[in-house]
C-alpha positions as CSV (number, residue, x, y, z in Angstrom):
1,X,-10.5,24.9,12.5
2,X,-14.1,25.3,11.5
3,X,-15.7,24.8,14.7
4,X,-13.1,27.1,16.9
5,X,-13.3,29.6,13.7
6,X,-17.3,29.4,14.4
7,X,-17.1,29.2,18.3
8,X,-15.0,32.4,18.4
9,X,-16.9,34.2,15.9
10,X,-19.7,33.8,17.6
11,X,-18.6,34.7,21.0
12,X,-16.9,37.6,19.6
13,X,-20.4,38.7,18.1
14,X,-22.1,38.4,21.3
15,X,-19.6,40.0,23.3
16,X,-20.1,43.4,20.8
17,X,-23.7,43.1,21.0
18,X,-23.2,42.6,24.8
19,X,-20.9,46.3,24.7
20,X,-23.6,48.3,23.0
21,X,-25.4,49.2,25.5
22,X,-22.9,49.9,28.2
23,X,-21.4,52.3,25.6
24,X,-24.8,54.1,25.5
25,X,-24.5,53.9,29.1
26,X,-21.4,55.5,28.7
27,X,-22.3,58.0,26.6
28,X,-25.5,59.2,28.8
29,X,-23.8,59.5,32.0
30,X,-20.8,61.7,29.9
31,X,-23.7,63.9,29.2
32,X,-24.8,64.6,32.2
33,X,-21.1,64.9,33.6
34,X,-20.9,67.7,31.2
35,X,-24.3,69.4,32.2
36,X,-23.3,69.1,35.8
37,X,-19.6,70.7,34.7
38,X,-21.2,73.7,33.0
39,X,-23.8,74.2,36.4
40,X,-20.4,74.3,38.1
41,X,-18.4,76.2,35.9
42,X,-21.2,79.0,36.2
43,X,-21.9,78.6,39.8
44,X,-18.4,80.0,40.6
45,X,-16.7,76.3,41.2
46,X,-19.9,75.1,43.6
47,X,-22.8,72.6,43.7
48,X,-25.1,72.2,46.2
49,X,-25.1,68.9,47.8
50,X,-27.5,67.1,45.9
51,X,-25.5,67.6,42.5
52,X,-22.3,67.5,43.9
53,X,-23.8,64.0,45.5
54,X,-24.7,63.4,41.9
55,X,-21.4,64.5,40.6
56,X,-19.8,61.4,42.5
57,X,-22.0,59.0,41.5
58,X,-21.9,59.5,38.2
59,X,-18.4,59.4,37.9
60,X,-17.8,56.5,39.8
61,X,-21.0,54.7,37.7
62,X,-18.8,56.3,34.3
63,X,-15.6,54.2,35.0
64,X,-16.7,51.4,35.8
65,X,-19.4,51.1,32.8
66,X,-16.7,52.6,30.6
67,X,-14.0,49.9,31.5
68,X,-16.9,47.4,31.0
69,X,-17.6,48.9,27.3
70,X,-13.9,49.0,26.7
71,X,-13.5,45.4,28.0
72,X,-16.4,43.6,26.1
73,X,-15.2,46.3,22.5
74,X,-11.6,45.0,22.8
75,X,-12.0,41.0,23.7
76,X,-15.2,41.3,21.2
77,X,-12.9,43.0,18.4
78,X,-10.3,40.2,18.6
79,X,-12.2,37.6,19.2
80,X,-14.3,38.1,15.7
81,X,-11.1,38.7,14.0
82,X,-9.8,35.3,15.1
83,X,-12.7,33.6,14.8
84,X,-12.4,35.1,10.8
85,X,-9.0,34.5,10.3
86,X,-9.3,30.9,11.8
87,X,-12.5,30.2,8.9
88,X,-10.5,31.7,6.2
89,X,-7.8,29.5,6.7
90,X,-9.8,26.2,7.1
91,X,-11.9,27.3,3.9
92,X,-8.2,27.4,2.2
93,X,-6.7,24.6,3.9
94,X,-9.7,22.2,3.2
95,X,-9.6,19.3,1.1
96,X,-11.9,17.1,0.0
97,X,-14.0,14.1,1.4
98,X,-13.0,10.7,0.2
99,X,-14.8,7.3,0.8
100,X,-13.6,4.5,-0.1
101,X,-13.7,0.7,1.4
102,X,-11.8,-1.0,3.8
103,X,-11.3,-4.2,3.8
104,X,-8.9,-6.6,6.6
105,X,-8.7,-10.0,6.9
106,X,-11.8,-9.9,9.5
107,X,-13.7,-6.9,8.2
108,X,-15.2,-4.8,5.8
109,X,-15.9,-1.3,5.9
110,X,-16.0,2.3,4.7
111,X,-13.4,4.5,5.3
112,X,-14.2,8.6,5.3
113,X,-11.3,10.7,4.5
114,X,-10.7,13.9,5.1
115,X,-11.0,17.0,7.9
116,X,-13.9,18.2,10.4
């Protein structure tokens, strides 16, 4: 359970670090939807080609860097919350290491008890 707790965790982690940026992404190109809104909005309902060109873009560029933001937040989200749950319950589940000898009627050894 440690090492999937720790493998998930860490995936998870990356993942959010991964979203941050496409959320400023986000959040710059909502900005200048707005700005571009309020030109239109006071233009009577009318851009000229270059912003309406713009316009497009934008919103097209918007969706799919939102969906990526939203993508890498959620799978991020739950993977760190698995990865948690699945170290909490190792760290209560664990028992201790025990060593003692084996010994058969053609060998000798040391035996380690316990879980990895």
């Amino acid at each position: 359970m440690w090492i999937g707790g720790g493998t998930s965790l860490a995936l998870g982690l990356v993942a959010l670090g991964v979203m941050v940026p496409f959320a400023a992404r986000d959040a710059a190109i909502a900005r200048e939807v707005r700005e571009l809104a309020a030109i239109k909005d006071a233009a009577g309902g009318a851009l000229d080609p270059v912003q309406a060109a713009r316009f497009e873009e934008l919103r097209a560029d918007g969706q799919t860097t939102f969906r990526a933001a939203l993508a890498l937040g959620i799978g991020g989200g739950l993977a760190v919350a698995a990865g948690t749950g699945l170290m909490i319950a190792a760290k209560r589940s664990a028992r201790p290491f025990a060593l003692g000898p084996q010994v058969g009627p053609r060998s000798a050894g040391l035996v380690i008890q316990g879980r990895f």
